[in-house]
N, CA, C and O atoms as a GROMACS GRO file, in nm:
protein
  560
    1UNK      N    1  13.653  -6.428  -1.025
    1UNK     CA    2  13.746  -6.336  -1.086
    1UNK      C    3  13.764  -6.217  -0.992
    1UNK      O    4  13.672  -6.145  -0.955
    2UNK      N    5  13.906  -6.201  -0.954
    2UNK     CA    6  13.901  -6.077  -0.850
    2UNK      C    7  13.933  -5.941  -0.951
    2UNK      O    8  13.980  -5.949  -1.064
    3UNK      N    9  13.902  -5.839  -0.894
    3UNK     CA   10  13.966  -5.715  -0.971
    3UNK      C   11  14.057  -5.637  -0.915
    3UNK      O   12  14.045  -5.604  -0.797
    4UNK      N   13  14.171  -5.593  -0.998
    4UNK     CA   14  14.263  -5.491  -0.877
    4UNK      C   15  14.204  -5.389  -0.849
    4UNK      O   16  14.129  -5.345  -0.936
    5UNK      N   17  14.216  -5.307  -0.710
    5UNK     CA   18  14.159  -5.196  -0.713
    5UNK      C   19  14.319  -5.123  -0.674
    5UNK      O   20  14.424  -5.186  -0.672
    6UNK      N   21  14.306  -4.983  -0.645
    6UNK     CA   22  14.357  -4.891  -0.562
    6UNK      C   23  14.333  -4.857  -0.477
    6UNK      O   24  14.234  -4.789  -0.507
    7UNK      N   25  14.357  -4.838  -0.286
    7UNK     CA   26  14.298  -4.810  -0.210
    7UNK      C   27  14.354  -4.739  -0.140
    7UNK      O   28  14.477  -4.749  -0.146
    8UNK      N   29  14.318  -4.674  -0.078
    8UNK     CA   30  14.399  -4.560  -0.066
    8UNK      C   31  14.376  -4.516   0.135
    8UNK      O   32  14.284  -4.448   0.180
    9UNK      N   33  14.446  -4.556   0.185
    9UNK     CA   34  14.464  -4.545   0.347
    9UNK      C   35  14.559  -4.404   0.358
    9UNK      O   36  14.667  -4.371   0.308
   10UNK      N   37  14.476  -4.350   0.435
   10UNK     CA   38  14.563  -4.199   0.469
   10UNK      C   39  14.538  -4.189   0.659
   10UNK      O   40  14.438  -4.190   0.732
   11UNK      N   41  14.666  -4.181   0.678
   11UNK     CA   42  14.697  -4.160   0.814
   11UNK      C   43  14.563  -4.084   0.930
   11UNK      O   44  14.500  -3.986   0.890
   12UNK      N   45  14.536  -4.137   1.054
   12UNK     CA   46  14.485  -3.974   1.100
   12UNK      C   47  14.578  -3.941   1.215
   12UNK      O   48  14.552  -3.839   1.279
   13UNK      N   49  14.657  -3.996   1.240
   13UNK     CA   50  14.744  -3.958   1.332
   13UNK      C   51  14.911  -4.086   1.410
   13UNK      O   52  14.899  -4.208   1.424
   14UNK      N   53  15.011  -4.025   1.434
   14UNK     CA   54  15.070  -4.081   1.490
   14UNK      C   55  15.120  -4.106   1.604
   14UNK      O   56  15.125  -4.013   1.686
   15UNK      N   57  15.182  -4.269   1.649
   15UNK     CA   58  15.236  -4.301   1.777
   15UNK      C   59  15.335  -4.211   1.823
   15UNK      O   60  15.401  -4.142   1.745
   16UNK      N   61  15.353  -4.209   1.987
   16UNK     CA   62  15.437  -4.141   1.990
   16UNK      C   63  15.462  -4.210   2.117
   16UNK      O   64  15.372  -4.209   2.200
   17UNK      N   65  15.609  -4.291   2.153
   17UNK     CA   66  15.635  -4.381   2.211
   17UNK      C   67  15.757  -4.342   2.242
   17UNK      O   68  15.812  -4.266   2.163
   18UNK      N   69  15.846  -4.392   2.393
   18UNK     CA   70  15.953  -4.413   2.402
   18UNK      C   71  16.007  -4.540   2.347
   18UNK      O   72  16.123  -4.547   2.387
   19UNK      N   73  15.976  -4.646   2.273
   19UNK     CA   74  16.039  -4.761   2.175
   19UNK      C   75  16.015  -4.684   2.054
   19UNK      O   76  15.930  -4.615   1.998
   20UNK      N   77  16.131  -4.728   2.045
   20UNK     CA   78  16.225  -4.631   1.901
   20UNK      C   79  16.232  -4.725   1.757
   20UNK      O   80  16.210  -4.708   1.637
   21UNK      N   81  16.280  -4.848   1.861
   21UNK     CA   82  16.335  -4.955   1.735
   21UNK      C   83  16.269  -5.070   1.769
   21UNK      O   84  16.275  -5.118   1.882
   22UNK      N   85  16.197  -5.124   1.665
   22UNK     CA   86  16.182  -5.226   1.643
   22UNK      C   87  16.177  -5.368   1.734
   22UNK      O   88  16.101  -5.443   1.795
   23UNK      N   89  16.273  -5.354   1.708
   23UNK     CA   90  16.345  -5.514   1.803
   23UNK      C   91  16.354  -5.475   1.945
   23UNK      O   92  16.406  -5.553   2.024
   24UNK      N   93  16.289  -5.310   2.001
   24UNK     CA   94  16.295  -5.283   2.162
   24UNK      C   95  16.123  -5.325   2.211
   24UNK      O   96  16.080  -5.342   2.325
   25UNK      N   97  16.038  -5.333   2.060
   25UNK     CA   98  15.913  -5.319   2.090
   25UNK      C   99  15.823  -5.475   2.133
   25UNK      O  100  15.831  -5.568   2.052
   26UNK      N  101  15.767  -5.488   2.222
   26UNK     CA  102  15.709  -5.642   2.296
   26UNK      C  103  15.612  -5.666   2.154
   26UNK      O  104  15.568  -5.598   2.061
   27UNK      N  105  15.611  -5.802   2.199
   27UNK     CA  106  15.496  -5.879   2.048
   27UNK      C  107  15.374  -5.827   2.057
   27UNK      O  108  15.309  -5.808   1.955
   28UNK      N  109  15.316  -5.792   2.205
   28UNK     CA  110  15.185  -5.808   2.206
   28UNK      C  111  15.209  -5.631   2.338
   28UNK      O  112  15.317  -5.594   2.384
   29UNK      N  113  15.070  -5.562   2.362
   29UNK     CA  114  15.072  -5.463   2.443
   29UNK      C  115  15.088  -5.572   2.614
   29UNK      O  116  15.174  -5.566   2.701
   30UNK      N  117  15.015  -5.625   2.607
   30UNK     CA  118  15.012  -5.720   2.759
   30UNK      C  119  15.168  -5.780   2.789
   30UNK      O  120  15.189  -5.853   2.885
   31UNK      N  121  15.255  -5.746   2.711
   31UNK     CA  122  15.397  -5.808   2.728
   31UNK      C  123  15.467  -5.653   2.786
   31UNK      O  124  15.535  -5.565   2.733
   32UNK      N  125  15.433  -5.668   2.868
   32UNK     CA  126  15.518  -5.424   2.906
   32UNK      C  127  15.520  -5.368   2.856
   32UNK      O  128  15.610  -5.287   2.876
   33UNK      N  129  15.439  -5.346   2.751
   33UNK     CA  130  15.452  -5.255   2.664
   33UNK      C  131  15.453  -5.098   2.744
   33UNK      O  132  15.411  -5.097   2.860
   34UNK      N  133  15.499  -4.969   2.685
   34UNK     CA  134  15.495  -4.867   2.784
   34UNK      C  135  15.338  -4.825   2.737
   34UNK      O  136  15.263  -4.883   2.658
   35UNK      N  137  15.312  -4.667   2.838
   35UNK     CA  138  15.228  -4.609   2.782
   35UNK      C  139  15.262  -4.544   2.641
   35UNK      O  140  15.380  -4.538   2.607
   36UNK      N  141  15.160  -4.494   2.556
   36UNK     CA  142  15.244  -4.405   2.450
   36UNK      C  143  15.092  -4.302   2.413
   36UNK      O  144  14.976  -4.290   2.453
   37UNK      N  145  15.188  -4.242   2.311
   37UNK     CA  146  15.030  -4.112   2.272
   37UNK      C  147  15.026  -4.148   2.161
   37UNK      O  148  15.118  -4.206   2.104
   38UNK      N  149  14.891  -4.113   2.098
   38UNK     CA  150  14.856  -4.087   1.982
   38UNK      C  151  14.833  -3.952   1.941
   38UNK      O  152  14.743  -3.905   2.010
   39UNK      N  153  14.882  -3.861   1.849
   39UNK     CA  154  14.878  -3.738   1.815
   39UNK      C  155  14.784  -3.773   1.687
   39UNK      O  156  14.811  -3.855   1.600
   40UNK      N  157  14.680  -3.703   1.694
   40UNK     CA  158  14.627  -3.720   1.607
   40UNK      C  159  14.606  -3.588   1.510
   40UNK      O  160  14.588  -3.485   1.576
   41UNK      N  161  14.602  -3.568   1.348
   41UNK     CA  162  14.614  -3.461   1.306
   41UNK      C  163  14.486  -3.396   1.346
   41UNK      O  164  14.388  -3.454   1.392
   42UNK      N  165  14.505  -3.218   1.314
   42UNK     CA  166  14.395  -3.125   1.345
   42UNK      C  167  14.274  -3.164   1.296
   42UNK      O  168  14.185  -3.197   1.375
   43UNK      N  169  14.261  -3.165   1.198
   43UNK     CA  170  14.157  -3.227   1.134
   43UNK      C  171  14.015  -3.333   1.202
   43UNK      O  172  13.895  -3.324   1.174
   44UNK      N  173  14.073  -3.414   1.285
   44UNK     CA  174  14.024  -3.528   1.334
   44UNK      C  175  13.994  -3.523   1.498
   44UNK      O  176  13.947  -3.609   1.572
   45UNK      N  177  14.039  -3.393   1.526
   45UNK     CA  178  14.018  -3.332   1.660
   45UNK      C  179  13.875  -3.402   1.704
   45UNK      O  180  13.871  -3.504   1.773
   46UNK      N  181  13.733  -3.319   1.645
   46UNK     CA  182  13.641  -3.366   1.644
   46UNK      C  183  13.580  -3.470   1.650
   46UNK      O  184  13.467  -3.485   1.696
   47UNK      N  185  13.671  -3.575   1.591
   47UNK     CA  186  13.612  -3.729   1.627
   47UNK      C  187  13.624  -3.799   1.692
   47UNK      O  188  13.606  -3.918   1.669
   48UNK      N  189  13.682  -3.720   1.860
   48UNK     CA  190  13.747  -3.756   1.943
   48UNK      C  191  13.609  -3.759   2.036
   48UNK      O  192  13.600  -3.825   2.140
   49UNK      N  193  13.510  -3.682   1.986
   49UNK     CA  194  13.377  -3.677   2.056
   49UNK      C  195  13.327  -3.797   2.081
   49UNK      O  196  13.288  -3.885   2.004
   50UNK      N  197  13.334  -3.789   2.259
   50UNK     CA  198  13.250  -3.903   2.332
   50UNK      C  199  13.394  -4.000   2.350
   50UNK      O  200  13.359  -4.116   2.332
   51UNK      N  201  13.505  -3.995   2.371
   51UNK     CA  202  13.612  -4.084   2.408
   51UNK      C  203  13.630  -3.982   2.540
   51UNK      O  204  13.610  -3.861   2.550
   52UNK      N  205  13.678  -4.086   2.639
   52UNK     CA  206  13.693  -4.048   2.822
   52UNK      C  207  13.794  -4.104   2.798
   52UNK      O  208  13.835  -4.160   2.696
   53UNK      N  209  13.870  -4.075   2.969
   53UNK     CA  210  13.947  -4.118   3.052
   53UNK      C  211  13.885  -4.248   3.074
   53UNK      O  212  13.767  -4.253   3.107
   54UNK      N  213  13.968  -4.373   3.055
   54UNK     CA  214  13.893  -4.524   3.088
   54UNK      C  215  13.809  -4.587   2.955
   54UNK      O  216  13.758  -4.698   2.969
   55UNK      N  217  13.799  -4.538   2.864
   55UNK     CA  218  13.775  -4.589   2.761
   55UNK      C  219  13.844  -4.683   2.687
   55UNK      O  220  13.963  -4.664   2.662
   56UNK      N  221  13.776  -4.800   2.642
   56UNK     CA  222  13.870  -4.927   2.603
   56UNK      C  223  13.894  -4.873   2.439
   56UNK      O  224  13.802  -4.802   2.396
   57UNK      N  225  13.971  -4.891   2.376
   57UNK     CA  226  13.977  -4.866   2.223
   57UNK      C  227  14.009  -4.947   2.155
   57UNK      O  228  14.007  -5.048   2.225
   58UNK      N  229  14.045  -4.979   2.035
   58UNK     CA  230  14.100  -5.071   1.934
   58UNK      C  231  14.178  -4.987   1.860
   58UNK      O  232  14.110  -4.926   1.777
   59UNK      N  233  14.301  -4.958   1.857
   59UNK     CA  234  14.401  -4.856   1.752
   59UNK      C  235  14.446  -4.928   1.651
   59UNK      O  236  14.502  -5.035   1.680
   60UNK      N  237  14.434  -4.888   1.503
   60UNK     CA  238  14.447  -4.941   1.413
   60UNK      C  239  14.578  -4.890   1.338
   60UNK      O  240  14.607  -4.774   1.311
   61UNK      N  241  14.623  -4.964   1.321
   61UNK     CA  242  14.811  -4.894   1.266
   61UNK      C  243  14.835  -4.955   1.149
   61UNK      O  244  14.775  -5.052   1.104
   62UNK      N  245  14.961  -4.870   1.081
   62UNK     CA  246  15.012  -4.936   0.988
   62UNK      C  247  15.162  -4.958   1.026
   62UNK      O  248  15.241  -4.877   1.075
   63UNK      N  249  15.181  -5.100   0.986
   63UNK     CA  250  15.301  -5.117   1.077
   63UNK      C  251  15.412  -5.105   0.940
   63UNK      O  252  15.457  -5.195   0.869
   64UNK      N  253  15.439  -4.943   0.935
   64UNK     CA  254  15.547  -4.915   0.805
   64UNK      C  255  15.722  -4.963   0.814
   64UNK      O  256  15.815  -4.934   0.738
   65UNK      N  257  15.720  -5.026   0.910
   65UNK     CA  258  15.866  -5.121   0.872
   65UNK      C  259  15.836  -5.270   0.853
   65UNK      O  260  15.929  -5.350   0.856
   66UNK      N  261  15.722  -5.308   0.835
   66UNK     CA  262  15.702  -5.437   0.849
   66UNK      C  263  15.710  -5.482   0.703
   66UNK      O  264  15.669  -5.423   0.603
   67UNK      N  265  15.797  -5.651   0.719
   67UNK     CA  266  15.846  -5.691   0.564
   67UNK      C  267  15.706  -5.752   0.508
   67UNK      O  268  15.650  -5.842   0.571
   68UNK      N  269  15.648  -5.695   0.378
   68UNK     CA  270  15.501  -5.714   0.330
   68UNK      C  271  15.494  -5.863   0.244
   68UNK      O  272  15.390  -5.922   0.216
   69UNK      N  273  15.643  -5.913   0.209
   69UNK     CA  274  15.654  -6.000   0.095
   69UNK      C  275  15.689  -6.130   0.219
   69UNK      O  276  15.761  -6.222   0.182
   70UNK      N  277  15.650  -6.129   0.326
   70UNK     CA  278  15.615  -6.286   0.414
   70UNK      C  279  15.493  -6.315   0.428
   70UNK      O  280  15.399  -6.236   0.437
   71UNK      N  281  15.492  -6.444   0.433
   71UNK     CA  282  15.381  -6.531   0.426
   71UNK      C  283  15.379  -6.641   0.488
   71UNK      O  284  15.275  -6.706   0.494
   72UNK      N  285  15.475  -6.676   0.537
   72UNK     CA  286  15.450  -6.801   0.637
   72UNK      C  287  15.611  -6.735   0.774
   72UNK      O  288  15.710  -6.665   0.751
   73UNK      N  289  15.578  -6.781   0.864
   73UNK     CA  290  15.652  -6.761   0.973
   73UNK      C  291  15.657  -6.869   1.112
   73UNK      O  292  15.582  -6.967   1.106
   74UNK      N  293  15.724  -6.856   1.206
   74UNK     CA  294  15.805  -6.913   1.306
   74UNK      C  295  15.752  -6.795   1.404
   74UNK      O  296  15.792  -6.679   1.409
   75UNK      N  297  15.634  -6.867   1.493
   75UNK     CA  298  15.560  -6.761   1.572
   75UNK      C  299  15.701  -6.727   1.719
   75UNK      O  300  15.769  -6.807   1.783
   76UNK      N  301  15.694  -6.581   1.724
   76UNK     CA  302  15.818  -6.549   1.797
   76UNK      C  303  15.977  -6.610   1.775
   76UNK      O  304  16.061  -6.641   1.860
   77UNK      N  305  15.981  -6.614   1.652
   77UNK     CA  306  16.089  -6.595   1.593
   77UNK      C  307  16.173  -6.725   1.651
   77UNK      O  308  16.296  -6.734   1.649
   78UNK      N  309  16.083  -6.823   1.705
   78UNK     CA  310  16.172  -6.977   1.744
   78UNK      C  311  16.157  -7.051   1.650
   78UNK      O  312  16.053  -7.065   1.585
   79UNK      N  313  16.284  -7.117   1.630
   79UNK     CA  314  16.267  -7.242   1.535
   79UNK      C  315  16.256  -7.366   1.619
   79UNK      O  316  16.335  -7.457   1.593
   80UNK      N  317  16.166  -7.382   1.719
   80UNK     CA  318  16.077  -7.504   1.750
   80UNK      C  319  15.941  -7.473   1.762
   80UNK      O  320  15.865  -7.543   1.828
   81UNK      N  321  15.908  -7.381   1.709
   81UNK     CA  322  15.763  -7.366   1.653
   81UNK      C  323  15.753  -7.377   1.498
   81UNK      O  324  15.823  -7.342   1.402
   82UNK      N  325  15.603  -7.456   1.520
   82UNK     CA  326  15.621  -7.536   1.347
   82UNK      C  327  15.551  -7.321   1.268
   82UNK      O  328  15.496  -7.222   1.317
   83UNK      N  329  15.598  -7.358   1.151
   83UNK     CA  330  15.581  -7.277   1.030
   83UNK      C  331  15.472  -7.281   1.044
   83UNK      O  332  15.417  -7.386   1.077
   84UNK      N  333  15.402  -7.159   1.020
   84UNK     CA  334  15.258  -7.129   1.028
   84UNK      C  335  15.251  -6.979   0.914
   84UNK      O  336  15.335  -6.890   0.903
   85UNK      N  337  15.105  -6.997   0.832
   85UNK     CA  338  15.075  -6.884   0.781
   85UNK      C  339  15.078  -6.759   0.816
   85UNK      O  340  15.078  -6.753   0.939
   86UNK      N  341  15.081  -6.638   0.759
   86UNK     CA  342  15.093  -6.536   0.868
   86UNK      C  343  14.956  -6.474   0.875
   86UNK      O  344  14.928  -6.368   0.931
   87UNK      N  345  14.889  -6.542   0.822
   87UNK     CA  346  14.743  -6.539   0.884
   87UNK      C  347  14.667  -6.641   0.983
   87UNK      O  348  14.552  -6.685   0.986
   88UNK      N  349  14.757  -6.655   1.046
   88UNK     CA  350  14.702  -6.795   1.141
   88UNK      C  351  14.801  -6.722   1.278
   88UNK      O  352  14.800  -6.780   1.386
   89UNK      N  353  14.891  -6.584   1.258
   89UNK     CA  354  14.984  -6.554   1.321
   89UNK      C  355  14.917  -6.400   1.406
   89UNK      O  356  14.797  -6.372   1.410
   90UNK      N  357  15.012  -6.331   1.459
   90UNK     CA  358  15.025  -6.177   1.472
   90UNK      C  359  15.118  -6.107   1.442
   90UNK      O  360  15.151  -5.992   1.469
   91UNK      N  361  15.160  -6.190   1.380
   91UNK     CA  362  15.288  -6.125   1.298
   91UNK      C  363  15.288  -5.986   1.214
   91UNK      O  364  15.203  -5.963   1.127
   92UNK      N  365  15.378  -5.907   1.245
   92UNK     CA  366  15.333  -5.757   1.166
   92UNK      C  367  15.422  -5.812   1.022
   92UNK      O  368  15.450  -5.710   0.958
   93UNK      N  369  15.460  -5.900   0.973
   93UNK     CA  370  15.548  -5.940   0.870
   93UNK      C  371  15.400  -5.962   0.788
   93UNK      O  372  15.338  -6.062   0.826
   94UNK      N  373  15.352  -5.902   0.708
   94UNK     CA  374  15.223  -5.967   0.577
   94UNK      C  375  15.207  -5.880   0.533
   94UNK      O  376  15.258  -5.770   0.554
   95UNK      N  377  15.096  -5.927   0.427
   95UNK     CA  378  15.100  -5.882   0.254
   95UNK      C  379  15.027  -5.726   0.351
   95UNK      O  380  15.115  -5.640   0.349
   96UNK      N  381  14.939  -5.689   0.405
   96UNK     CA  382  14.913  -5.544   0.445
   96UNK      C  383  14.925  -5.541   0.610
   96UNK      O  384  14.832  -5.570   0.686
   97UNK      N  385  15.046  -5.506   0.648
   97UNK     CA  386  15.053  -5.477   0.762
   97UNK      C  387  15.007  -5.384   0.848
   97UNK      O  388  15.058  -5.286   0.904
   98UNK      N  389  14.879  -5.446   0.847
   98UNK     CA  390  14.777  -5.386   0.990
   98UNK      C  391  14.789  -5.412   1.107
   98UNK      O  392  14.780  -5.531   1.134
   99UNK      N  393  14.815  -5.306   1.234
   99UNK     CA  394  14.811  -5.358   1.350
   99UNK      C  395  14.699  -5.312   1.406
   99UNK      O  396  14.618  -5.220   1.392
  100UNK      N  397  14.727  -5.434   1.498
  100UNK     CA  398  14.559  -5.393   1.606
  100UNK      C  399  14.589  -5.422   1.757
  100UNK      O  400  14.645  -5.525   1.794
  101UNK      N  401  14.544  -5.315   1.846
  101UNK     CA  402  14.598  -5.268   1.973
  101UNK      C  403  14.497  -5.215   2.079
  101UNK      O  404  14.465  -5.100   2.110
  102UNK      N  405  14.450  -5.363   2.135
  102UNK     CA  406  14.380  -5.278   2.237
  102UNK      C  407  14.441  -5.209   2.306
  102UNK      O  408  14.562  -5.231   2.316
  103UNK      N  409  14.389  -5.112   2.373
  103UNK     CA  410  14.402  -5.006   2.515
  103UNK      C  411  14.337  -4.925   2.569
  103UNK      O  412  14.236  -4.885   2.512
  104UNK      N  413  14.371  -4.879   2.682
  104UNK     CA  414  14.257  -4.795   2.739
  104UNK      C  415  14.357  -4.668   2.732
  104UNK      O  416  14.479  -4.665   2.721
  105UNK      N  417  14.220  -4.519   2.745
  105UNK     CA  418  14.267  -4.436   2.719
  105UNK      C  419  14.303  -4.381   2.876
  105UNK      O  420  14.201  -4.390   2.944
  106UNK      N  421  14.383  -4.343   2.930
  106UNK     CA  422  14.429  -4.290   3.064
  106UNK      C  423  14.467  -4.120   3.081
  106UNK      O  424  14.506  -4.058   3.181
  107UNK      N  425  14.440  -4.075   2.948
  107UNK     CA  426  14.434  -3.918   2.961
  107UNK      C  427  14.447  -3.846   2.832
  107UNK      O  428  14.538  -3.880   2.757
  108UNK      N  429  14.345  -3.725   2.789
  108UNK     CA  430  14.336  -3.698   2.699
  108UNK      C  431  14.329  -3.528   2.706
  108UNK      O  432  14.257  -3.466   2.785
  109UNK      N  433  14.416  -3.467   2.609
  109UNK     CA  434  14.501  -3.337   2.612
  109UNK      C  435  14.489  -3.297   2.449
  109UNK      O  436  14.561  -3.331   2.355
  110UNK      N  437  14.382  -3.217   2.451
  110UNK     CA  438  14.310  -3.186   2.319
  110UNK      C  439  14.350  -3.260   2.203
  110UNK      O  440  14.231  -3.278   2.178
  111UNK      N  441  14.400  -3.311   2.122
  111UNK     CA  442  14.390  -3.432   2.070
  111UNK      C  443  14.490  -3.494   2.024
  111UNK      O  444  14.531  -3.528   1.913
  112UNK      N  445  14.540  -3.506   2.183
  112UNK     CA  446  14.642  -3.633   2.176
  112UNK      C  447  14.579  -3.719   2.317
  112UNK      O  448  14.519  -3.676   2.415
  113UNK      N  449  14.613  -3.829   2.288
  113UNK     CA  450  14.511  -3.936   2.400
  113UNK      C  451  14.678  -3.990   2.446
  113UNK      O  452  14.782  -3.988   2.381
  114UNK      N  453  14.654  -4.033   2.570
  114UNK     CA  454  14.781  -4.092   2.648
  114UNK      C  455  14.703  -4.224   2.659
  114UNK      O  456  14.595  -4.218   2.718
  115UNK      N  457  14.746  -4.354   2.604
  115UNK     CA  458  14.687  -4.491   2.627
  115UNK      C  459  14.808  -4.581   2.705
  115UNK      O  460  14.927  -4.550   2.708
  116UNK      N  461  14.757  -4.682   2.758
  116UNK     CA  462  14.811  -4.738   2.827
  116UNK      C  463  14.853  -4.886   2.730
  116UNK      O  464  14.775  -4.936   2.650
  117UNK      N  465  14.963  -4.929   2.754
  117UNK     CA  466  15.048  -5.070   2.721
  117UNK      C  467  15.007  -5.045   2.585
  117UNK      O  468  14.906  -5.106   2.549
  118UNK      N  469  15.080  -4.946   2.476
  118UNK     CA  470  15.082  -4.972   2.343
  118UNK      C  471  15.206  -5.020   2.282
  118UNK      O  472  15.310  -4.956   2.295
  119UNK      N  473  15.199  -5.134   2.210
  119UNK     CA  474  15.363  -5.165   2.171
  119UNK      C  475  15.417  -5.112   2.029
  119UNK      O  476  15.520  -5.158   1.980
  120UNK      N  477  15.331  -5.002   1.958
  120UNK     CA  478  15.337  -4.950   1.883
  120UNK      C  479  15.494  -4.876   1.881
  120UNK      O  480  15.535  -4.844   1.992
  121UNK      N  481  15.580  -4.847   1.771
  121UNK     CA  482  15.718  -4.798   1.780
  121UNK      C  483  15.630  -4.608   1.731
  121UNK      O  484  15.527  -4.576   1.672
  122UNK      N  485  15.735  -4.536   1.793
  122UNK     CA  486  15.703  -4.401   1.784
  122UNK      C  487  15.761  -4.360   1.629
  122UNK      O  488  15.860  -4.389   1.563
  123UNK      N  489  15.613  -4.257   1.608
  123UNK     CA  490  15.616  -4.202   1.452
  123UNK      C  491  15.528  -4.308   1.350
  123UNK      O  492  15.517  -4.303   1.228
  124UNK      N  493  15.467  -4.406   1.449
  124UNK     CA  494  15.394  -4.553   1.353
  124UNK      C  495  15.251  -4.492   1.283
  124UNK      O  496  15.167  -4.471   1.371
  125UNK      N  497  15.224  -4.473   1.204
  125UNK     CA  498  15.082  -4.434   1.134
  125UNK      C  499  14.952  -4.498   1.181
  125UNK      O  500  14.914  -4.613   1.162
  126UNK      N  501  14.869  -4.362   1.272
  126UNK     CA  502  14.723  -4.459   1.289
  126UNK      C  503  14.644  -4.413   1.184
  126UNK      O  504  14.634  -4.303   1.130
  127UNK      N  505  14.564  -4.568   1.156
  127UNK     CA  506  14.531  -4.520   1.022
  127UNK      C  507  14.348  -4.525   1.088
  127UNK      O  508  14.247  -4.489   1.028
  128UNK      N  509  14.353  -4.552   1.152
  128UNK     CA  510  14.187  -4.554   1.269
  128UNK      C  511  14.187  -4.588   1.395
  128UNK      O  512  14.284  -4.635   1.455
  129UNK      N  513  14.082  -4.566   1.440
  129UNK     CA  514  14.068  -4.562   1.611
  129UNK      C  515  13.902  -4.613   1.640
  129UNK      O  516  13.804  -4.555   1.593
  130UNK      N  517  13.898  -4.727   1.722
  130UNK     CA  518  13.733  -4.756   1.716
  130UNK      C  519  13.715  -4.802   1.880
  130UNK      O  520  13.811  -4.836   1.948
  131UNK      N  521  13.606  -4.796   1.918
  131UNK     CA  522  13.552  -4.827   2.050
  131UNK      C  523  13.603  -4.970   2.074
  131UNK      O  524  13.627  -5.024   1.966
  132UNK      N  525  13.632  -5.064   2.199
  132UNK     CA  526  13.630  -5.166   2.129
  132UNK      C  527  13.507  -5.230   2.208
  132UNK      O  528  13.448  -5.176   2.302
  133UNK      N  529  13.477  -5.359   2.151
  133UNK     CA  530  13.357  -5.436   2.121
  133UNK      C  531  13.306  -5.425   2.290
  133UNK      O  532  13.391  -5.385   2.369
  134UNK      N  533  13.162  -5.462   2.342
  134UNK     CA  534  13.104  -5.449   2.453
  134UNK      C  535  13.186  -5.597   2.495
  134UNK      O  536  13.281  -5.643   2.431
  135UNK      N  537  13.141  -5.642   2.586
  135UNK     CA  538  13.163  -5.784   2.631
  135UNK      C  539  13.015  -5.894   2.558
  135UNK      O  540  13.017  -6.012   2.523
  136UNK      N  541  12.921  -5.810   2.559
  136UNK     CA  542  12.803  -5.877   2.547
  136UNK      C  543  12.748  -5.834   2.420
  136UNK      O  544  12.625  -5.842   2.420
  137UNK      N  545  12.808  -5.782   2.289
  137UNK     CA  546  12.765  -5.743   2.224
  137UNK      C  547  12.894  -5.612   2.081
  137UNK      O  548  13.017  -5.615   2.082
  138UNK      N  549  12.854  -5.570   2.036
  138UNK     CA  550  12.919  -5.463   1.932
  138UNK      C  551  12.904  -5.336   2.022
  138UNK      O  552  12.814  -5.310   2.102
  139UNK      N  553  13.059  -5.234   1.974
  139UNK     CA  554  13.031  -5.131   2.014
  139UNK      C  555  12.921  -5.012   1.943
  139UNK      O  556  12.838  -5.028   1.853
  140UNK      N  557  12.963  -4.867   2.033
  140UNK     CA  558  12.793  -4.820   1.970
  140UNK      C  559  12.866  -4.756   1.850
  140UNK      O  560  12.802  -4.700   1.761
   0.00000   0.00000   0.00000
């Protein structure tokens, strides 16, 4: 028996990108994506403690134009790829559209971080920011 809850995701900061729209932004960061910033609110300044120049990250987004009521899809939008779940996908089209974005950080200006190849569209909600994983293990 599941129970509904309420959950409640509050921003800590946003993208800030030259892709504007949508349909300008690559599927994946490794496809050209540009550099972009993350502005993160005042608040969260502080938890910026211990992130460098060269630091790998995992940026966690909410992808707020993405359609929430799909569930199966046509990976890159071809119809000679068979229909697939959109959990079997990367599709920002699902029931909670979370994105996830590696990058490294390439310069940081009291707390806004300049990362490299984010395909995030500018004004996109980060809703977290985490180290990402060692090669040999979890981050600290």
């Amino acid at each position: 028996m599941s129970e509904e809850a309420d959950y409640v995701v509050r921003p800590v900061g946003r993208v800030r990108s030259t892709l504007t729209r949508r349909e300008d932004a690559p599927r994946q960061g490794s496809e050209a994506a540009p550099e972009a910033w993350i502005e993160l609110d005042e608040q969260f300044r502080d938890a910026l403690l211990g992130v460098e120049v060269g630091t790998e990250l995992v940026v966690l987004t909410w992808l707020h134009l993405a359609d929430r009521d799909v569930i199966q899809v046509r990976p890159h939008h071809d119809p000679e790829h068979r229909l697939k779940g959109v959990f079997a996908t990367r599709s920002p089209a699902r029931p909670n559209p979370i994105g996830v974005h590696p990058a490294t950080v390439l310069e940081i200006d009291g707390r806004r971080l300049r990362l490299a190849h984010l395909e995030a569209i500018d004004g996109t909600p980060v809703v977290d920011i985490k180290v990402a994983l060692n090669p040999g293990g979890a981050g600290e």
